[in-house]
Structures are given as C-alpha cells and as structure tokens.
C-alpha positions as CSV (number, residue, x, y, z in Angstrom):
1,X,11.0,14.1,-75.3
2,X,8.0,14.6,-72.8
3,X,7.2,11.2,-73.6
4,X,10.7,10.0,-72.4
5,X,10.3,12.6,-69.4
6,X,7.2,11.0,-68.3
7,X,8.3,7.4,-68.7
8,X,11.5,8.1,-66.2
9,X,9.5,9.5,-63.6
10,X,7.0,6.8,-64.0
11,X,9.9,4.6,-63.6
12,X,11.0,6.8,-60.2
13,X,7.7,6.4,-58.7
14,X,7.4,2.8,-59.5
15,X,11.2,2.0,-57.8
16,X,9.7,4.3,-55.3
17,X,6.7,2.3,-54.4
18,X,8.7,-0.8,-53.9
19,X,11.1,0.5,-51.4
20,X,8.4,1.9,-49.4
21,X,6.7,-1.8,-49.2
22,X,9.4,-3.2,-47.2
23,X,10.0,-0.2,-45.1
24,X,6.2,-0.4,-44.2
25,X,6.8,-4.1,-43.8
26,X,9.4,-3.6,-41.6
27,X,7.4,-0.6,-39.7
28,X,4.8,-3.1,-39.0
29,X,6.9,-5.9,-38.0
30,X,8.6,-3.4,-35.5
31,X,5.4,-2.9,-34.3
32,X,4.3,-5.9,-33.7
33,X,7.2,-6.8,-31.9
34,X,6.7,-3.9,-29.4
35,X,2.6,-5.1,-28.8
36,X,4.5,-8.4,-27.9
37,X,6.9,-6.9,-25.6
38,X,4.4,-5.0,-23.6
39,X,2.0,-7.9,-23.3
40,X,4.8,-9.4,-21.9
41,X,6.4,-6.9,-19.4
42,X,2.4,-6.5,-18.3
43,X,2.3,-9.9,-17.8
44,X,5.3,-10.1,-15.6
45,X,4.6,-7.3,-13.6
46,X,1.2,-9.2,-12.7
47,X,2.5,-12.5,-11.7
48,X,4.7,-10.0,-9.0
49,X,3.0,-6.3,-8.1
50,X,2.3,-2.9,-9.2
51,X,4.4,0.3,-7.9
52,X,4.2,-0.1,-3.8
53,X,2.7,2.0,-1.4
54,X,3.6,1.8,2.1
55,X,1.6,3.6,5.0
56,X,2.3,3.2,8.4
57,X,3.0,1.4,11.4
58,X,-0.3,3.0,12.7
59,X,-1.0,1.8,16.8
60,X,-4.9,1.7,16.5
61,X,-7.2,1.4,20.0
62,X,-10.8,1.1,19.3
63,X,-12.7,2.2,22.1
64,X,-16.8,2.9,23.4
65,X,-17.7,6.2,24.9
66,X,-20.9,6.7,27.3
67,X,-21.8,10.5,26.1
68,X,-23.9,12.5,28.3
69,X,-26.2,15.5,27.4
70,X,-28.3,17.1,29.0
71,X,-31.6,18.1,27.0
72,X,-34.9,20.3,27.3
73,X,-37.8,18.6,26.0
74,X,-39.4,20.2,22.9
75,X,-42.5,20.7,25.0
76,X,-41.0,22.2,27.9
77,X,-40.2,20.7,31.4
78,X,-37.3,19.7,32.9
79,X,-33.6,19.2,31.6
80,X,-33.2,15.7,31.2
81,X,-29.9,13.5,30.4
82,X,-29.3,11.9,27.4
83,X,-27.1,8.7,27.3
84,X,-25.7,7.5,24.6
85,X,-22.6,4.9,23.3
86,X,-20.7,5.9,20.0
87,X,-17.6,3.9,18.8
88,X,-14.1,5.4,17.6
89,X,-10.6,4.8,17.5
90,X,-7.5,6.4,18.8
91,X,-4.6,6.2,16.7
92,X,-1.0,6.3,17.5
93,X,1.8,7.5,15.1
94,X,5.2,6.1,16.1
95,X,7.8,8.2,17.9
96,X,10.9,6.6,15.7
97,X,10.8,5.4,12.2
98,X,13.7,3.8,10.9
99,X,13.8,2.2,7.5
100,X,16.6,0.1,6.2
101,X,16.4,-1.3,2.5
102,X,18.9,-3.3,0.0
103,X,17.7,-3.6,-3.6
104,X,18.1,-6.7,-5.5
105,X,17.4,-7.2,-9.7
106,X,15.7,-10.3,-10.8
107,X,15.8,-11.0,-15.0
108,X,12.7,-12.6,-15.9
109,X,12.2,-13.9,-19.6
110,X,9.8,-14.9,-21.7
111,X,10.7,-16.3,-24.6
112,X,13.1,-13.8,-26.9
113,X,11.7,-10.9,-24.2
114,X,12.8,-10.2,-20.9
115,X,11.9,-7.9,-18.1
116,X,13.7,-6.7,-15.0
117,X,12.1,-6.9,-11.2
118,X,13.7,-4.7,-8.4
119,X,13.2,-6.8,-4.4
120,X,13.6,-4.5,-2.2
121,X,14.7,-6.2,1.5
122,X,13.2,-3.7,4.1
123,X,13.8,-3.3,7.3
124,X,11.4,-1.2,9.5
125,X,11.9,-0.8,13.4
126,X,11.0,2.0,15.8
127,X,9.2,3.0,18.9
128,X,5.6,3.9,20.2
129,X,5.5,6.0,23.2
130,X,1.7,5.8,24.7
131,X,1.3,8.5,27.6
132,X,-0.6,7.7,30.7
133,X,-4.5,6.9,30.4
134,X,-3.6,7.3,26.3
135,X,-3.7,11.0,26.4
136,X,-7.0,11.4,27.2
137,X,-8.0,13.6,29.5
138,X,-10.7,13.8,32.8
139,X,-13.6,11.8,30.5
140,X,-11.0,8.8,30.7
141,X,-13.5,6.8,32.5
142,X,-16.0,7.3,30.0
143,X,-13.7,4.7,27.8
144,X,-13.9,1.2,27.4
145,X,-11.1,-0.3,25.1
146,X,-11.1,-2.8,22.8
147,X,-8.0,-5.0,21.7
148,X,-5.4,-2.4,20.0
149,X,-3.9,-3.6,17.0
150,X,-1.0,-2.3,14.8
151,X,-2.0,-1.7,10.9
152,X,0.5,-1.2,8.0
153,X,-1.1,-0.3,4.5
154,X,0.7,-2.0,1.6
155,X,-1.4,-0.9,-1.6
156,X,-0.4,-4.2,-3.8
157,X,-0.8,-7.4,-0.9
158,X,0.1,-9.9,-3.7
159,X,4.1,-8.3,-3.7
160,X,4.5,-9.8,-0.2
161,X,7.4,-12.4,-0.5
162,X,7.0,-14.3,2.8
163,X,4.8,-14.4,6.4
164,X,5.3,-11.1,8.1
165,X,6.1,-11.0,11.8
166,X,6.1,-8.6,14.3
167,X,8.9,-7.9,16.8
168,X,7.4,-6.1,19.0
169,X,9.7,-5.8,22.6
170,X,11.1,-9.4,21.5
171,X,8.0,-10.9,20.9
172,X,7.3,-12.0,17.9
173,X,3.3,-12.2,16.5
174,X,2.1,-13.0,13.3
175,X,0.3,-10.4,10.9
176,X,-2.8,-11.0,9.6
177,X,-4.1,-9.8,6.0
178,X,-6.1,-6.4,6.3
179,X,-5.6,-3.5,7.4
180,X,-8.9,-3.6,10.2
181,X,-9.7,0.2,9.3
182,X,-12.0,1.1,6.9
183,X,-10.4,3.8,5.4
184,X,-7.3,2.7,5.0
185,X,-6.2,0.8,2.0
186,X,-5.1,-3.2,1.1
187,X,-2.4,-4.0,4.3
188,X,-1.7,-5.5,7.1
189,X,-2.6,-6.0,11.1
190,X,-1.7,-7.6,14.3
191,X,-3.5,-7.5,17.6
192,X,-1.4,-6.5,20.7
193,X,-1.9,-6.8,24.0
194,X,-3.9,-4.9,26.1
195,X,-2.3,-1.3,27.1
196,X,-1.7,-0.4,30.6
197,X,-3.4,2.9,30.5
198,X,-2.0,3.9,34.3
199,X,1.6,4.2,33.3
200,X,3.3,5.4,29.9
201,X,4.0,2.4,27.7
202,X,7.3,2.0,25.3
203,X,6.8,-0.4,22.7
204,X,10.2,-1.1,20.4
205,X,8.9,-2.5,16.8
206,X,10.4,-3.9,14.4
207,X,9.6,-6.5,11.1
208,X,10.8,-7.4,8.1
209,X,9.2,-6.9,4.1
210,X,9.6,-8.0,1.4
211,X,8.6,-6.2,-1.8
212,X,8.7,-6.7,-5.5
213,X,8.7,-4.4,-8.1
C-alpha cells in the first residue's frame, strides 16, 4: 500500500513538473515580449523628445559698469580711486503671460508594437514693460549696454517641430538655438533692438511652439 502511495504521488509531481514547463515557457515568452516593447517605446520617444521643460520668455540686457572705490594704500598715504569694469545682465520678467495650447495624438508603430506621441500646438504672447533708464537708478550713466536679447529655455531642443519666430510689436525675427546665458539650460534666443532707456518701453510678444511628447 505505501508502495502504491508513493507511486501516485510520484505520478502528481511528475504531471506537476510538466504543467509548470509551459507556464515558465509562457512567463518567459511574456517577458520577452515586454523587453521588446520598451526597447521600442524608448526608441520612439528618442526619434521625438523627452518630458518638456519650458522657462521663460526672459528679456535679458547685458551691460558694463565703471565701479569706483576709493582705497587707502596698505602703507598709508592718501585715499586713492579705484576703477574698475565688471560685466552683468539685467533681466526682465514679462508683465503678461498668456499661454494657449491644443493637444494632438500621433500612433506610431513598429512592427506588432505601437506607441502614442502627444503635439502639443502652443501659443505664447504677452507683454514687457521696461521703465525709464531700465530701473536703474542715479549710477545709470555708469552703464553701457549691449544688444538685449529675449531667451526661452526648452530642456529637450530636438522636440522643436518647425523654425521659431518672434512676433514681437508685428515684427517678426528669427530665433536662434541657445539660450545665450550660462546658467540657463538647452533653449532659445533672439536679439532685439536696442532699448530706449529715456522713455518706458512696451513690447507685445508673441510666437508659436511646437512640442512633442
């Protein structure tokens, strides 16, 4: 009797062993499939962009600054001045910010695997409001300015569907790639004309962008 006991459950784990082959089988064909699937949403979302990050419109005028201090030699004597030139930028935020945006879907296959991209249509448009002699106050003459330039950080360039252009007070002027500050990310700039710095100055801005997703 325990040799009949023994041969049944022998027989149980055998009929056991063979159902889980398939199912592991299965498991890794499952798998598999997934790796595939990823590889190819990865490579999908490369050929477009990454999640977007958009900073800005940012009004930037670089500038030189004649500092003067006056100073006591280490020896002694009398107070001298020192002169000297040091480079910066003024920035201006915008005093309206309006954003409009339509998203579209896109399907994209490849073979039996597909992935979905989100456009999104934006339109941005606003105003700058520069006060008289840019806010600065009696050292204004101190100040020599450079070409101001508007900069709009886009942290994935490659999503850019088509040529930006700036509308700014119905003219229209290209962007150029980067963003010409330092410590601001991957974007966009284009160089304006020169501010007059006598009277405040109302610029109207607007552009389209396209992004994908």
């Amino acid at each position: 009797m325990n040799r009949n006991l023994s041969v049944k459950l022998g027989a149980i784990a055998f009929l056991i062993v063979l159902l889980l082959v398939p199912l592991l089988m299965i498991g890794g064909l499952i798998q598999e499939r997934q790796e595939l699937r990823d590889g190819v949403v990865r490579e999908i979302a490369q050929s477009s962009s990454f999640s977007q990050t958009l900073s800005g419109p940012l009004l930037v005028v670089p500038y030189r600054k004649i500092e003067r201090q006056w100073k006591t030699p280490e020896g002694g004597g009398a107070l001298y001045q020192d002169v000297k030139t040091v480079n910066g930028h003024l920035y201006f935020l915008p005093e309206t910010f309006d954003l409009n945006a339509r998203i579209d879907t896109e399907l994209r296959s490849r073979g039996i695997y597909e992935a979905r991209l989100y456009h999104a249509e934006n339109r941005i448009s606003g105003q700058f409001q520069i006060p008289v002699k840019l806010g600065l106050g009696s050292d204004f003459e101190d100040y020599t300015f450079d070409a101001p330039f508007l900069a709009v950080a886009i942290s994935d360039i490659r999503g850019i569907e088509k040529g930006l252009k700036l509308d700014l007070n119905g003219q229209l002027m290209d962007f150029q790639p980067g963003t010409g500050l330092s410590w601001l990310s991957a974007g966009v700039h284009v160089a304006l004309p020169a501010l007059d710095s006598s009277n405040e100055v109302v610029l109207n801005y607007a552009f389209d962008l396209r992004l994908p997703r």
